[in-house]
C-alpha positions as CSV (number, residue, x, y, z in Angstrom):
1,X,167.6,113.2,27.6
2,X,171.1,112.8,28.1
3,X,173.5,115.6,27.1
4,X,175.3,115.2,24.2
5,X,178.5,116.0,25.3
6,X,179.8,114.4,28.3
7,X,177.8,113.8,32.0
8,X,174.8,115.2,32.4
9,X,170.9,115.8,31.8
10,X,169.9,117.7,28.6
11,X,167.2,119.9,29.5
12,X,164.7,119.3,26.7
13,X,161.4,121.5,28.1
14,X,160.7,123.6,31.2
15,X,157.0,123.6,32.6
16,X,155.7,127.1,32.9
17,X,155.0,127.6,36.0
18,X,157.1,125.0,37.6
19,X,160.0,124.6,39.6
20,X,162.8,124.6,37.2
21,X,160.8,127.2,35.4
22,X,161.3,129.6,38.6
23,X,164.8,129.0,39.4
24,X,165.6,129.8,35.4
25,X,165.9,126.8,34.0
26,X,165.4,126.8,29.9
27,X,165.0,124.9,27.1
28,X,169.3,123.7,26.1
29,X,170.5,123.9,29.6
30,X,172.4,120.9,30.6
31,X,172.1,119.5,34.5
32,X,175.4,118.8,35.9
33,X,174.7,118.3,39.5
34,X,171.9,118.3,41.8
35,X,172.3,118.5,45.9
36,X,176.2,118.5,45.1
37,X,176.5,115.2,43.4
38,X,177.2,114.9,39.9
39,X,174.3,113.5,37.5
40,X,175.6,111.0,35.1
41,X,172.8,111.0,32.7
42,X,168.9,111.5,32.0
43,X,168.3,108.3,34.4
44,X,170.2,109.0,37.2
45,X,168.8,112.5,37.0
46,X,165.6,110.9,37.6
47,X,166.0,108.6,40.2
48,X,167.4,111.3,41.9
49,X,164.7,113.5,41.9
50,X,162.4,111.2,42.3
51,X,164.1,110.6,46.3
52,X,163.4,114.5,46.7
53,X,161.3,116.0,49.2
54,X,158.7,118.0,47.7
55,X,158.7,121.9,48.9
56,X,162.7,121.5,50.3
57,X,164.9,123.3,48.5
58,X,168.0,121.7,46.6
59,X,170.9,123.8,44.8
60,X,171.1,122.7,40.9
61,X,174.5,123.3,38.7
62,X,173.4,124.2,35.0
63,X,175.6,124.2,32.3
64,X,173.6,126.9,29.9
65,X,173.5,126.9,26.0
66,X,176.6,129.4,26.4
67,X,178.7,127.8,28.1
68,X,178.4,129.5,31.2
69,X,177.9,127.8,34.4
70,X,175.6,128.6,37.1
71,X,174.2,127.0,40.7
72,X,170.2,127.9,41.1
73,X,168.2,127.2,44.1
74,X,165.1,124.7,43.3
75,X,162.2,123.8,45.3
76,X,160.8,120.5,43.8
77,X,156.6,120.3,43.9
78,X,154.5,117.6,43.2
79,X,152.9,117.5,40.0
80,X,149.2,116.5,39.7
């Protein structure tokens, strides 16, 4: 979904276990970057993950329900 205010990727669920489970992703965060480049919207977030590598780490910037800002460390899997 895309967040509500401004750029981004609303974080709607988080798959437990998962990837964005384990690097802390939750439930309200919003996605503001992903490998250093900025994610315009639930779409582009998408596509871009979709070009990942599975089991290579990427570095994530999260906007959390606070307000607070924060870069985690993801490793993308495949899901079956």
């Amino acid at each position: 979904m895309d967040a509500p205010r401004g750029p981004g990727a609303l974080v709607v669920g988080v798959h437990v276990p998962g990837p964005g489970h384990s690097a802390g992703l939750v439930r309200g965060d919003t996605l503001l970057a992903l490998g250093g480049s900025r994610i315009g919207s639930a779409a582009g977030l998408a596509a871009r993950v979709a070009a990942l590598r599975p089991g290579k780490p990427v570095t994530l910037t999260v906007r959390h329900a606070t307000g607070e800002r924060q870069i985690l460390l993801v490793r993308p899997g495949v899901v079956t």
